[in-house]
C-alpha positions as CSV (number, residue, x, y, z in Angstrom):
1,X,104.6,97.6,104.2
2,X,106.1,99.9,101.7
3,X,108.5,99.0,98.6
4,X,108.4,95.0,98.9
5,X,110.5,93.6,96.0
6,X,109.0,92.7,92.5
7,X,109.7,89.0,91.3
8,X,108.6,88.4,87.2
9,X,106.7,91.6,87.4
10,X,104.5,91.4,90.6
11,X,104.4,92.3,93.8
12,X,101.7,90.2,95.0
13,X,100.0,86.2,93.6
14,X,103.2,85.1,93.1
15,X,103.0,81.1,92.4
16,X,105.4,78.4,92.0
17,X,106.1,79.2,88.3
18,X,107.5,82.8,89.0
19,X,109.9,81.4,91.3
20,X,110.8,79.2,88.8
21,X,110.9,81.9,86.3
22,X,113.5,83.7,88.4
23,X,115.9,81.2,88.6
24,X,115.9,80.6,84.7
25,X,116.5,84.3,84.2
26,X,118.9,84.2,87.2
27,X,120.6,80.4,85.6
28,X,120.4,78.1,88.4
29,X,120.5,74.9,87.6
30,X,117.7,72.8,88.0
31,X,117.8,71.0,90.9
32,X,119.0,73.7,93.4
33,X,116.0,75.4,92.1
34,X,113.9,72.4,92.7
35,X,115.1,72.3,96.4
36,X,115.1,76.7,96.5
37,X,111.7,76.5,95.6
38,X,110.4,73.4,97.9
39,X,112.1,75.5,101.0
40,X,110.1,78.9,99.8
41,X,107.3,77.0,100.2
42,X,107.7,75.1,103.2
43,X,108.8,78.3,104.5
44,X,105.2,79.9,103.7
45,X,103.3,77.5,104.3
46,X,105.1,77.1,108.4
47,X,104.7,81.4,108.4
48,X,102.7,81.2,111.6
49,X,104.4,79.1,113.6
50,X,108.2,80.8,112.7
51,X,106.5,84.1,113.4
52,X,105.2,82.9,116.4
53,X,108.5,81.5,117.7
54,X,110.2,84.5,116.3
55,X,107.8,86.4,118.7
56,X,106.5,88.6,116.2
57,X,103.0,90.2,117.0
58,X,100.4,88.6,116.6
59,X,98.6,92.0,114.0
60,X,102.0,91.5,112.0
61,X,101.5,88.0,112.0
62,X,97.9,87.6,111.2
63,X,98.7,90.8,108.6
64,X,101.4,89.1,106.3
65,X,99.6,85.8,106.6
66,X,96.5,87.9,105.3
67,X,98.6,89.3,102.5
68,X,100.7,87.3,101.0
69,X,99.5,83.3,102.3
């Protein structure tokens, strides 16, 4: 997958707390980054299902889920 970005100084096992790390360093205000981080998550958690509908194949699909959730 090649250079994927770096968030609080990893690449991979990021949590809930380095997204919220970010947006202190970045000043957002607390409760866009409540809501930012709720729809990261949802996001993630629903990866299947918007890969699937985005018809992406099903070895990238099972890959990222693999990799990063």
């Amino acid at each position: 997958m090649g250079d994927e970005p770096e968030l609080n100084n990893k690449r991979n096992g990021l949590i809930k707390e380095d997204l919220v790390a970010f947006t202190i360093f970045a000043s957002i205000e607390k409760a866009a980054t409540k809501k930012m981080v709720e729809r990261i998550l949802g996001v993630i958690s629903n990866w299947l299902r918007f890969a699937k509908n985005a018809e992406v194949n099903s070895h990238h699909r099972s890959e990222v889920k693999m990799r990063y959730g």
